[in-house]
C-alpha positions, 0 to 999 in steps of 0.5 A: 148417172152411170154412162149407158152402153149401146143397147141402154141408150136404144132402150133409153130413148125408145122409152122417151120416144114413149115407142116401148108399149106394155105387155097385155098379157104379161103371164101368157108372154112370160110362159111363151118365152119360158118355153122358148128358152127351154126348147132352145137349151134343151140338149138332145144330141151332141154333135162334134164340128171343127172350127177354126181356132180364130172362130173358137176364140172369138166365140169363146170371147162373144160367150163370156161377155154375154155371160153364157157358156160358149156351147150355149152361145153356139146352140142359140145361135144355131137355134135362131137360125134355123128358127129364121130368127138369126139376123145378121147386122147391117152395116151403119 
């Protein structure tokens, strides 16, 4: 088996736990979350802030593991919080 990182193992386990349910109604969840990244990606305005280049870099850096153009990571980020879904982690 290929080594797992982090999130796979939760994943993992969960599904052992049997704590993953199935989705009901897979097509209307599927649609909602369409909609969502639709509306978090749509650009509507530009805008021009200023960062500090450590910020930038560990942005850019964030951007490119998750595979994402750094703007997007940005917008998203910019997007859950003002949805009041952004989170900030909690230390173990």
């Amino acid at each position: 088996m290929a080594k797992l990182d982090k999130e796979e193992r939760e994943i993992l386990n969960a599904f052992e736990r049997g704590a993953l349910k199935p989705i009901l109604e897979k097509e209307a969840e599927l649609k909602k979350h369409r909609e969502y990244a639709a509306a978090t990606f749509k650009a509507e305005h530009r805008i021009n802030i200023r960062l500090s280049t450590r910020d930038l870099q560990a942005l850019q850096k964030r951007a490119l593991s998750e595979g994402v153009p750094y703007q997007t990571l940005i917008a998203s980020i910019l997007h859950k919080y003002v949805d009041g879904q952004f989170q900030e982690k909690t230390p173990n």
